[in-house]
CHARMM internal coordinates of N, CA and C (Angstrom, degrees):
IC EDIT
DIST 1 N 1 CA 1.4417
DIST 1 CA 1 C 1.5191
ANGL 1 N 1 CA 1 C 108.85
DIST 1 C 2 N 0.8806
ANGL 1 CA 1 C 2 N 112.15
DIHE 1 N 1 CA 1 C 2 N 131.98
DIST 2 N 2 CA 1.9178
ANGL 1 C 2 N 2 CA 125.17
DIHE 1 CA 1 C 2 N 2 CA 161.81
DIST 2 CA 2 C 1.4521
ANGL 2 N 2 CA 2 C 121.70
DIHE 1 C 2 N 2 CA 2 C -106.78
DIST 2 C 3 N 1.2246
ANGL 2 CA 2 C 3 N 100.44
DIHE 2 N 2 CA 2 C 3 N 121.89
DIST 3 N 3 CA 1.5327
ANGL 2 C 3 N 3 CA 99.49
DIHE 2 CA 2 C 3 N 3 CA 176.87
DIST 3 CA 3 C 1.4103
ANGL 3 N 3 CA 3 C 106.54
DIHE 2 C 3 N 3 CA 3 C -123.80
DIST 3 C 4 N 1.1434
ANGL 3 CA 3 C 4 N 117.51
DIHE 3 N 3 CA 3 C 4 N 60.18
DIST 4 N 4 CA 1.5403
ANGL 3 C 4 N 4 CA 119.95
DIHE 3 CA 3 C 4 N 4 CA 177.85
DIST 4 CA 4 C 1.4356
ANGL 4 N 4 CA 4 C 96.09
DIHE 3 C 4 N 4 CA 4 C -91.55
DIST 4 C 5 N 1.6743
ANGL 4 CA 4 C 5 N 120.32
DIHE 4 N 4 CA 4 C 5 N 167.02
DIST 5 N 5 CA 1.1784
ANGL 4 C 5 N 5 CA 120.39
DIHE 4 CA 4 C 5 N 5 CA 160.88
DIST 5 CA 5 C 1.6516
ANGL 5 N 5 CA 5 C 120.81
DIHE 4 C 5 N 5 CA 5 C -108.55
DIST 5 C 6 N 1.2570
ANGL 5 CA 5 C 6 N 135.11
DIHE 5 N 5 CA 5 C 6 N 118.39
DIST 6 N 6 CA 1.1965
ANGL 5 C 6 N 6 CA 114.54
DIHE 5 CA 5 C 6 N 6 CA -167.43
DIST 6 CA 6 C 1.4166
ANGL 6 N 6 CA 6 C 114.79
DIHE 5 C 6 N 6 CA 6 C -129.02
DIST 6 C 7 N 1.6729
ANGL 6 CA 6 C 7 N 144.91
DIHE 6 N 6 CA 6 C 7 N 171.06
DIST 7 N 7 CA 1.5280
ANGL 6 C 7 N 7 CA 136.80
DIHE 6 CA 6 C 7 N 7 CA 174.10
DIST 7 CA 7 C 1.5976
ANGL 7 N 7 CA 7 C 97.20
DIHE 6 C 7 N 7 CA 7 C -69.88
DIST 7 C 8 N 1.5344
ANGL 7 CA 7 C 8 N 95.93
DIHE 7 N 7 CA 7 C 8 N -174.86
DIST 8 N 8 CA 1.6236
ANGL 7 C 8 N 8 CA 119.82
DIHE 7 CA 7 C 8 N 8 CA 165.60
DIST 8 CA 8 C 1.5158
ANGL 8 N 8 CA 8 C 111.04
DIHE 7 C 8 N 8 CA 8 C -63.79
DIST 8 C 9 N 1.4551
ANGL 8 CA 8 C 9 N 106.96
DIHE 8 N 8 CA 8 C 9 N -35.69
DIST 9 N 9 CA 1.7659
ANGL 8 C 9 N 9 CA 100.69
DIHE 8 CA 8 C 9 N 9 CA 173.89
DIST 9 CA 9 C 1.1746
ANGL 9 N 9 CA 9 C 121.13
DIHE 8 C 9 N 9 CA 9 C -97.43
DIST 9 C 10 N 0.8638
ANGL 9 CA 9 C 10 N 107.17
DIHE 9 N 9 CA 9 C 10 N 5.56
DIST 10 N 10 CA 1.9971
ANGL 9 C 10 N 10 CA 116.71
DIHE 9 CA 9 C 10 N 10 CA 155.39
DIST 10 CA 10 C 1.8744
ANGL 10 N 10 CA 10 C 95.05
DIHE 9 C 10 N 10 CA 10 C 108.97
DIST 10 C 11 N 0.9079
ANGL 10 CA 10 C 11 N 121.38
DIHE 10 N 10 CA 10 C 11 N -32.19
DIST 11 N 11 CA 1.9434
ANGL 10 C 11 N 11 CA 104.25
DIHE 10 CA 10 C 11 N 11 CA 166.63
DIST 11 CA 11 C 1.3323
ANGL 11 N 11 CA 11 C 126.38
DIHE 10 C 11 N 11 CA 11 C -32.62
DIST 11 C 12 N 0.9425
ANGL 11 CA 11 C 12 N 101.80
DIHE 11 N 11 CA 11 C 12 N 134.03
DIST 12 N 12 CA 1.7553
ANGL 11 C 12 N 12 CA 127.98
DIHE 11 CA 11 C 12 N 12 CA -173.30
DIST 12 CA 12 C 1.3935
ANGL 12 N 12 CA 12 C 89.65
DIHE 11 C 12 N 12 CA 12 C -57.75
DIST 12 C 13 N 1.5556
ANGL 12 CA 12 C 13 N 107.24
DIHE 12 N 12 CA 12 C 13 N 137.71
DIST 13 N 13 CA 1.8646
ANGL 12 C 13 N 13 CA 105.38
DIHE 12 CA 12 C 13 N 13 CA 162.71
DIST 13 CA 13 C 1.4600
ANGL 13 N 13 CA 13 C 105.18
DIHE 12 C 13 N 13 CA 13 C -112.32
DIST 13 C 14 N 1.4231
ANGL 13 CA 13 C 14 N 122.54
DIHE 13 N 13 CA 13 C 14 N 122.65
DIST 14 N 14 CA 0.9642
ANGL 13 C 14 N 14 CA 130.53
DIHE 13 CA 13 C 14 N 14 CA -150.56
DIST 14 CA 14 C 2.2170
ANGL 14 N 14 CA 14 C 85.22
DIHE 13 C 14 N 14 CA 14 C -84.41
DIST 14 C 15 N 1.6166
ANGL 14 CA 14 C 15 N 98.46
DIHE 14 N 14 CA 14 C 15 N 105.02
DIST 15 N 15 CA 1.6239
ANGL 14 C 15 N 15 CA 94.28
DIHE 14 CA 14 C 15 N 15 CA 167.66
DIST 15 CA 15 C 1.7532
ANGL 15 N 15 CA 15 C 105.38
DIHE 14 C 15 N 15 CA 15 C -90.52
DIST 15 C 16 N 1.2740
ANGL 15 CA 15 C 16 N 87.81
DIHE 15 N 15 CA 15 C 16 N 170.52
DIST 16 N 16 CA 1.5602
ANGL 15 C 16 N 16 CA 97.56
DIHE 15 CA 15 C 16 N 16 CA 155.49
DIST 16 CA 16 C 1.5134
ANGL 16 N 16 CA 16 C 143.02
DIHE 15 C 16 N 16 CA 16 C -65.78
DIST 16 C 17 N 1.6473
ANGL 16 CA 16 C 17 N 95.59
DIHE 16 N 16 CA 16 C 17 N -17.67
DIST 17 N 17 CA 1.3304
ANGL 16 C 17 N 17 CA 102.28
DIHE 16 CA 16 C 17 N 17 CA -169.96
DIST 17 CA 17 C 2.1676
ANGL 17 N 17 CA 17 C 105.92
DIHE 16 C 17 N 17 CA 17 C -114.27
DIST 17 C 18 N 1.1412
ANGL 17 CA 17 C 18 N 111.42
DIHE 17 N 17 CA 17 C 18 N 0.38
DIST 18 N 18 CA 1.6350
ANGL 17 C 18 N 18 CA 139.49
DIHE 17 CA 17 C 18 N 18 CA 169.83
DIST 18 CA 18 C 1.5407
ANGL 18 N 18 CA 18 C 95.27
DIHE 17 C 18 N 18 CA 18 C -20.57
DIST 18 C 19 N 1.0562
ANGL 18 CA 18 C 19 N 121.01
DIHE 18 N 18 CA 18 C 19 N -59.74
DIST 19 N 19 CA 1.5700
ANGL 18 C 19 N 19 CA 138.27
DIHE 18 CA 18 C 19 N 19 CA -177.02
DIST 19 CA 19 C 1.6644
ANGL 19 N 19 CA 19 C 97.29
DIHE 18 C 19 N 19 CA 19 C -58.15
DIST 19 C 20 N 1.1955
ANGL 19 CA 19 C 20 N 143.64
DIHE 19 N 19 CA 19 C 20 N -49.24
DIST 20 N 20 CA 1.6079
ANGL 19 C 20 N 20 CA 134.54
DIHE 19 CA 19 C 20 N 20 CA -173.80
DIST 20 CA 20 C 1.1145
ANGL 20 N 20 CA 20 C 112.55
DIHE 19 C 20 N 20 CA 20 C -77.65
DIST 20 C 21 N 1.8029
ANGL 20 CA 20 C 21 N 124.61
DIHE 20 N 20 CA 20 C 21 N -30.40
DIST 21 N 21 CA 1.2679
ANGL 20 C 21 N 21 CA 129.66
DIHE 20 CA 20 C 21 N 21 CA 167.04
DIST 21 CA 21 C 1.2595
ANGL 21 N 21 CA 21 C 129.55
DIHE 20 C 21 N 21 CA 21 C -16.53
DIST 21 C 22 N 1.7126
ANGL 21 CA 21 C 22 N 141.38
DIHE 21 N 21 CA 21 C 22 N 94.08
DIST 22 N 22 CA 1.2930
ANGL 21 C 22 N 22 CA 123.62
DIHE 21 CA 21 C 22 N 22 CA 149.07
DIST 22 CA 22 C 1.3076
ANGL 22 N 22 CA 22 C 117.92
DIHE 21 C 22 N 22 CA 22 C -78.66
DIST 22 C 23 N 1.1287
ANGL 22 CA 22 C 23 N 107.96
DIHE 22 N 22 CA 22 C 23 N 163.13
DIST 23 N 23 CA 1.2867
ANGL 22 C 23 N 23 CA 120.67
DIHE 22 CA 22 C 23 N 23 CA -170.70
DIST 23 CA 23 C 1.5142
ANGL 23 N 23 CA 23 C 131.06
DIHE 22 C 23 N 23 CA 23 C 120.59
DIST 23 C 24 N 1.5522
ANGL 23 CA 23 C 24 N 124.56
DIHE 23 N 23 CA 23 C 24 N 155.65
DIST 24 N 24 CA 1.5308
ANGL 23 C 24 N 24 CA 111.75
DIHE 23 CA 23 C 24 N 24 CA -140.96
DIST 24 CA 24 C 1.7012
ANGL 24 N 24 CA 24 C 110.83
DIHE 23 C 24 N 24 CA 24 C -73.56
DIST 24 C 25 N 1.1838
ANGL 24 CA 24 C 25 N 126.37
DIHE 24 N 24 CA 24 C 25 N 163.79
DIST 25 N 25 CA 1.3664
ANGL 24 C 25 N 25 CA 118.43
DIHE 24 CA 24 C 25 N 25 CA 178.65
DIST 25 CA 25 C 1.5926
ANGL 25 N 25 CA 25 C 107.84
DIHE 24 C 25 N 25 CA 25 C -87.88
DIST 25 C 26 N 1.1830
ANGL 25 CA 25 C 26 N 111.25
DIHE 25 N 25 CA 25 C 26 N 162.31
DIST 26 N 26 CA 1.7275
ANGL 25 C 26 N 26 CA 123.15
DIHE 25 CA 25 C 26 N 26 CA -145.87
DIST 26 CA 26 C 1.6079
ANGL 26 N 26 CA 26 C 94.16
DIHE 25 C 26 N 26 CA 26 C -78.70
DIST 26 C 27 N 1.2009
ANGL 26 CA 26 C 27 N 109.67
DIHE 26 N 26 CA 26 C 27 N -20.56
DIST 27 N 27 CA 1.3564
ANGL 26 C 27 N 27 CA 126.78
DIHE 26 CA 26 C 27 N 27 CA 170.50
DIST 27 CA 27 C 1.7241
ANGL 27 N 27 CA 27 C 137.56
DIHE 26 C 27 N 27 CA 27 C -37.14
DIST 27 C 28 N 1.4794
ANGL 27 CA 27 C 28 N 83.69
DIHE 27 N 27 CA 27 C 28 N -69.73
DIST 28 N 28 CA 1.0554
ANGL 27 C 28 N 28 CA 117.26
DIHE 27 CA 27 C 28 N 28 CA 161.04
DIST 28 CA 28 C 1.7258
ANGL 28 N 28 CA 28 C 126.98
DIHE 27 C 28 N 28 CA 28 C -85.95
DIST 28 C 29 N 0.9025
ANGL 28 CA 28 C 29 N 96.67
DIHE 28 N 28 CA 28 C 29 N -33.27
DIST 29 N 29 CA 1.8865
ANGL 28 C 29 N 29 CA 95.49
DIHE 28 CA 28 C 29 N 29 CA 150.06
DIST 29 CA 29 C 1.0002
ANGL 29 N 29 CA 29 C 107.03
DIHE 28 C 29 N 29 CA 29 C -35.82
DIST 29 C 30 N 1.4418
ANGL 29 CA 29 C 30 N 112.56
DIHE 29 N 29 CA 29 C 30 N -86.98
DIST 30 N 30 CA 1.5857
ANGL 29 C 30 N 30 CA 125.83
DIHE 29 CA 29 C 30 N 30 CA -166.57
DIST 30 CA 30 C 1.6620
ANGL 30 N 30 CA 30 C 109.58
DIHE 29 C 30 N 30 CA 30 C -36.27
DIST 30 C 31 N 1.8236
ANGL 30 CA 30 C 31 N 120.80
DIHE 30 N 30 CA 30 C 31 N -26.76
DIST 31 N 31 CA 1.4069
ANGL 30 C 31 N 31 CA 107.65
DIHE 30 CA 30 C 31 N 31 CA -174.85
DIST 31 CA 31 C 1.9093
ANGL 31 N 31 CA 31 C 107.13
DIHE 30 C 31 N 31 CA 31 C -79.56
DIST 31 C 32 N 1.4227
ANGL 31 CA 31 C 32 N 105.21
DIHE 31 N 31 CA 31 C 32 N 13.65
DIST 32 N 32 CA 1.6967
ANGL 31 C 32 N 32 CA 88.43
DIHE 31 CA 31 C 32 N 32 CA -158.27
DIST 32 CA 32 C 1.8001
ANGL 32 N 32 CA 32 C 94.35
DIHE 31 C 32 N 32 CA 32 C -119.27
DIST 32 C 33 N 1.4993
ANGL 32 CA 32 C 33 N 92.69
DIHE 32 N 32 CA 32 C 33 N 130.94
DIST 33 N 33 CA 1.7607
ANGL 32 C 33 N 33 CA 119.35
DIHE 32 CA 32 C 33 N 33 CA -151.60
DIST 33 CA 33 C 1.3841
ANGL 33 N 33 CA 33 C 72.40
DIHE 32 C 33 N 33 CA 33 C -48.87
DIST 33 C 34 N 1.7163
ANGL 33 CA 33 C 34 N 133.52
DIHE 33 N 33 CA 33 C 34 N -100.88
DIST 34 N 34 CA 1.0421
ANGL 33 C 34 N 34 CA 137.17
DIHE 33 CA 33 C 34 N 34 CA -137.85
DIST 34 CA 34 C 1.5562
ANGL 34 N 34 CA 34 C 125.09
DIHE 33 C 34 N 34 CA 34 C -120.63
DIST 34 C 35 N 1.6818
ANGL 34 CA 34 C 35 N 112.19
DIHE 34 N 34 CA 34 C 35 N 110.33
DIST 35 N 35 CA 1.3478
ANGL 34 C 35 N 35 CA 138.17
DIHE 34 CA 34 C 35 N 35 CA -158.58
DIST 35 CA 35 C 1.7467
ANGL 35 N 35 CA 35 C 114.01
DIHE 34 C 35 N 35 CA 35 C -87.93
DIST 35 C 36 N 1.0168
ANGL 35 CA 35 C 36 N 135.93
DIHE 35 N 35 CA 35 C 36 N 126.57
DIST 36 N 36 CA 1.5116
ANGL 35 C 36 N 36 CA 111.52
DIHE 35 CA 35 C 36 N 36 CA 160.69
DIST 36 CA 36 C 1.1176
ANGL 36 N 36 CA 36 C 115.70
DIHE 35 C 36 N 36 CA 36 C -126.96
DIST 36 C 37 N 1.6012
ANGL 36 CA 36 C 37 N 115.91
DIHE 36 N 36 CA 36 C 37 N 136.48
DIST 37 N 37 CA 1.7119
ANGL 36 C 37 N 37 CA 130.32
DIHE 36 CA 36 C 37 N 37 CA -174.37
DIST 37 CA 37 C 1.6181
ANGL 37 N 37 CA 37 C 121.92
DIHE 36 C 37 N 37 CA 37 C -78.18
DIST 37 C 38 N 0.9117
ANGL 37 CA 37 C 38 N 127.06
DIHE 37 N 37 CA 37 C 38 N 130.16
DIST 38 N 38 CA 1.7185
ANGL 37 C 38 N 38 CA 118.88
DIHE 37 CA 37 C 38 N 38 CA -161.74
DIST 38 CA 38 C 1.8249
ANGL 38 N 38 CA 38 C 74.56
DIHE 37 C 38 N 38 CA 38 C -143.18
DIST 38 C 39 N 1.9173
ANGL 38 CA 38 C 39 N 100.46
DIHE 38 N 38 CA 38 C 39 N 141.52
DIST 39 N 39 CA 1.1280
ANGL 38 C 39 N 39 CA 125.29
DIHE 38 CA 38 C 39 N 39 CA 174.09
DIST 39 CA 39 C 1.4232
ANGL 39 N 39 CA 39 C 118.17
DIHE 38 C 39 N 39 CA 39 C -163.23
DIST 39 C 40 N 1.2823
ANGL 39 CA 39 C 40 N 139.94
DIHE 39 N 39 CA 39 C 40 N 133.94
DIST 40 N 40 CA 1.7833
ANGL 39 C 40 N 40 CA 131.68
DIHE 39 CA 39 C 40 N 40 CA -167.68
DIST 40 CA 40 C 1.2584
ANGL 40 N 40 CA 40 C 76.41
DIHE 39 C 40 N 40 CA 40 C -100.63
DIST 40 C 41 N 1.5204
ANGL 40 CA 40 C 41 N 106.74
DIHE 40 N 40 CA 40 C 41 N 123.38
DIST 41 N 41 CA 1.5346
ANGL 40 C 41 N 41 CA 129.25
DIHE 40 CA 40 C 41 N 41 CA 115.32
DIST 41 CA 41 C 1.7392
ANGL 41 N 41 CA 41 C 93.55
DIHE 40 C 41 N 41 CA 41 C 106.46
DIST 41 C 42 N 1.0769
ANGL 41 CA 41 C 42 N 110.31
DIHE 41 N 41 CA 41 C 42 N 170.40
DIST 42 N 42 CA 1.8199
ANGL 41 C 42 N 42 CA 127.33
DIHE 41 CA 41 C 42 N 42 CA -165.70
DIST 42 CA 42 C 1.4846
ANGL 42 N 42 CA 42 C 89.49
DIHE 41 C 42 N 42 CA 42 C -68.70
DIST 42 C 43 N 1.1764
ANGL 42 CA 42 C 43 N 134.21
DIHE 42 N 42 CA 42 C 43 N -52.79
DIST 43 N 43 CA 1.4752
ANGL 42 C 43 N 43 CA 147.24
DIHE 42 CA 42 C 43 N 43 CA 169.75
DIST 43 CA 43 C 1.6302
ANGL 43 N 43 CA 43 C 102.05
DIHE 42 C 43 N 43 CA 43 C -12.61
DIST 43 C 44 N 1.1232
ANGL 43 CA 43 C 44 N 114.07
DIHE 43 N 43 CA 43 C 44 N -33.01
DIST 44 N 44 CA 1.7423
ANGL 43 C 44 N 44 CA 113.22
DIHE 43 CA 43 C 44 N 44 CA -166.06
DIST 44 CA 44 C 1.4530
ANGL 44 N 44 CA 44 C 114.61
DIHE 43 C 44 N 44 CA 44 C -120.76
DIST 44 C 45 N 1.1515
ANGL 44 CA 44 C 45 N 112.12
DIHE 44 N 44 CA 44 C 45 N 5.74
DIST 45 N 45 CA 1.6311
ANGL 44 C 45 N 45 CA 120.14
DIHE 44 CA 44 C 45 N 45 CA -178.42
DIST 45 CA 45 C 1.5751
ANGL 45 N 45 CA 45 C 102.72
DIHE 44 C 45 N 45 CA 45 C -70.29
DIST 45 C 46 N 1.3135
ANGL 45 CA 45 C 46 N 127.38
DIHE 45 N 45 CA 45 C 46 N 8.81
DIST 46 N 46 CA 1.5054
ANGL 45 C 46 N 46 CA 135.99
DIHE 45 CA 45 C 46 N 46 CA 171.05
DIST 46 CA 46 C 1.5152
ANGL 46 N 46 CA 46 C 101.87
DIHE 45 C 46 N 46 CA 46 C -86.64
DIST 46 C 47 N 1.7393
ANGL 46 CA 46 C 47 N 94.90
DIHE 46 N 46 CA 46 C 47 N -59.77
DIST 47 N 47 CA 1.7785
ANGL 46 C 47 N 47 CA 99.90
DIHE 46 CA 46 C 47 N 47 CA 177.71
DIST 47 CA 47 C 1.2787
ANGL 47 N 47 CA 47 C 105.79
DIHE 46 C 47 N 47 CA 47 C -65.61
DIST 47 C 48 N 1.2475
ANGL 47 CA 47 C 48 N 146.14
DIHE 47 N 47 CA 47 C 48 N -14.13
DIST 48 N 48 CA 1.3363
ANGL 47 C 48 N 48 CA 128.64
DIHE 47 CA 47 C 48 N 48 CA 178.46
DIST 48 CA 48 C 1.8376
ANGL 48 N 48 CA 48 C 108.57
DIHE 47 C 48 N 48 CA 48 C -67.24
DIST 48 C 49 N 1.6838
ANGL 48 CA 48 C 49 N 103.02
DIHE 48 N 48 CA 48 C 49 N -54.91
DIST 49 N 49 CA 1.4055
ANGL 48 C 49 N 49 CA 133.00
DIHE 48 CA 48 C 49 N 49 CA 178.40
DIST 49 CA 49 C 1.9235
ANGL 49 N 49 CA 49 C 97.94
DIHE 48 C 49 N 49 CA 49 C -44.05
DIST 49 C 50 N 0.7313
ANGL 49 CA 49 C 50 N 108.79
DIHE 49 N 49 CA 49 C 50 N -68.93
DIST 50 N 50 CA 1.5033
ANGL 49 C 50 N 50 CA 116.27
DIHE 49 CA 49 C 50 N 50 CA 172.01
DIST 50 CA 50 C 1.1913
ANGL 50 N 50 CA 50 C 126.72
DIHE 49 C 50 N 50 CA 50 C -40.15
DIST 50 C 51 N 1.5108
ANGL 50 CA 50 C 51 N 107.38
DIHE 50 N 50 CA 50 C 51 N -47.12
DIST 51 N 51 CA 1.1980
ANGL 50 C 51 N 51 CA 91.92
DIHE 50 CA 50 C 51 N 51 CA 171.36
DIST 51 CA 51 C 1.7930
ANGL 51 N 51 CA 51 C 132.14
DIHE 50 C 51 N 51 CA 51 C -89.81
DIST 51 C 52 N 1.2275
ANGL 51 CA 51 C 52 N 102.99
DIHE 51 N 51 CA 51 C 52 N -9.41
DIST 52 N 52 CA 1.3371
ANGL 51 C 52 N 52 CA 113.73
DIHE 51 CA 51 C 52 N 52 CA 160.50
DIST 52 CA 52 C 1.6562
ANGL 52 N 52 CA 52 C 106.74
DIHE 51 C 52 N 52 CA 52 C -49.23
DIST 52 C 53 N 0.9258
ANGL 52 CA 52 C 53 N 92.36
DIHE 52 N 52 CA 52 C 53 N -63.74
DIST 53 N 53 CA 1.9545
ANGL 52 C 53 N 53 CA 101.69
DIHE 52 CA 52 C 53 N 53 CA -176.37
DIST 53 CA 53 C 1.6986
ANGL 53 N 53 CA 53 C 105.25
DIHE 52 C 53 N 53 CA 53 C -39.07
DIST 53 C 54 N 1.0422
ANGL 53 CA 53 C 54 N 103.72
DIHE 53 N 53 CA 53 C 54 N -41.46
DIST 54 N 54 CA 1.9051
ANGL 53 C 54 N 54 CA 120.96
DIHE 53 CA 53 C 54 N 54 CA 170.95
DIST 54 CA 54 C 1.4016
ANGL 54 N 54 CA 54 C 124.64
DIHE 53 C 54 N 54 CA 54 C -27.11
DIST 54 C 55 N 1.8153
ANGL 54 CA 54 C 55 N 84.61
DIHE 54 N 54 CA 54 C 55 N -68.42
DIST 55 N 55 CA 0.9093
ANGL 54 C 55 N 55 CA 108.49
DIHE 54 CA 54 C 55 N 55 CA -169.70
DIST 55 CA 55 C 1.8896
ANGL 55 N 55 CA 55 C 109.13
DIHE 54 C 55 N 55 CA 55 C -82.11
DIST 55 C 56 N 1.3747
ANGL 55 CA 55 C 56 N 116.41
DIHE 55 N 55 CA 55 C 56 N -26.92
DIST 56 N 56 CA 0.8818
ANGL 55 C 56 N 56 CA 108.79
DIHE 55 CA 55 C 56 N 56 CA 176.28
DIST 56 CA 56 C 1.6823
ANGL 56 N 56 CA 56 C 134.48
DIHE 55 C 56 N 56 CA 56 C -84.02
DIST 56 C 57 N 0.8065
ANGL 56 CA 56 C 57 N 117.70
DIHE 56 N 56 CA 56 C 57 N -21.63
DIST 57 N 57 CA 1.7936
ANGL 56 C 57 N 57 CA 139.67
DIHE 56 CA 56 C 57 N 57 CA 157.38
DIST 57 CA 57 C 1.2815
ANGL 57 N 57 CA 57 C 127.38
DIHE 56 C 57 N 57 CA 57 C -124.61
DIST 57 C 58 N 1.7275
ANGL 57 CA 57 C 58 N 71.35
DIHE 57 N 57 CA 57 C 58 N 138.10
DIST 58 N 58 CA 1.5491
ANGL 57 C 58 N 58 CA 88.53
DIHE 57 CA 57 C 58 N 58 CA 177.89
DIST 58 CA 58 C 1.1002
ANGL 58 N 58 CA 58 C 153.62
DIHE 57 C 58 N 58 CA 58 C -51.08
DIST 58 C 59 N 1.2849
ANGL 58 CA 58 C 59 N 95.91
DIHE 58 N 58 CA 58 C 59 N -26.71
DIST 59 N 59 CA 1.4107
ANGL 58 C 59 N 59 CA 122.23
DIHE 58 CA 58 C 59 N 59 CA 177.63
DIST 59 CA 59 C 1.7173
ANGL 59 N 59 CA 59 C 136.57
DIHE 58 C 59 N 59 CA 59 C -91.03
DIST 59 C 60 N 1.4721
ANGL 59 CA 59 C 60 N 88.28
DIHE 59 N 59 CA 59 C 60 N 3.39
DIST 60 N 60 CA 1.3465
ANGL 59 C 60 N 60 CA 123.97
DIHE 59 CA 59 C 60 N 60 CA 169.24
DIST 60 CA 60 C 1.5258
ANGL 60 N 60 CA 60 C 111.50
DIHE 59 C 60 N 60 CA 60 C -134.08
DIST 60 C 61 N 2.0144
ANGL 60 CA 60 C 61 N 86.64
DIHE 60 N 60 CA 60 C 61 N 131.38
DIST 61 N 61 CA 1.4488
ANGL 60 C 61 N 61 CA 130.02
DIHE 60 CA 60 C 61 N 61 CA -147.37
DIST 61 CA 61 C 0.9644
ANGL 61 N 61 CA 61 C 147.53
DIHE 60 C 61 N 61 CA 61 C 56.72
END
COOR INIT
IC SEED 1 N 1 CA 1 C
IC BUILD
């Protein structure tokens, strides 16, 4: 599970609460062969988009 919060282009949104977060670092995401994105409703097809971006550079999150 990931509970990071991130934009549509995959940047980290720096919350307030980032620090209580479990969950894996974006880092290490990126090392794991095969990921799957789960989101309710058309509303989140941004967070889906985003998080691809995540997963795909480094330099995002």
């Amino acid at each position: 599970m990931w509970a990071r919060y991130f934009d549509a282009e995959g940047h980290a949104v720096d919350a307030r609460f980032n620090d209580r977060l479990i969950g894996i670092e974006p880092y290490r995401l990126r090392a794991v062969e095969r990921r799957i994105a789960v989101a309710g409703g058309m509303d989140e097809a941004a967070a889906i988009r985003g998080a691809r971006q995540v997963c795909r550079h480094p330099d995002h999150g």
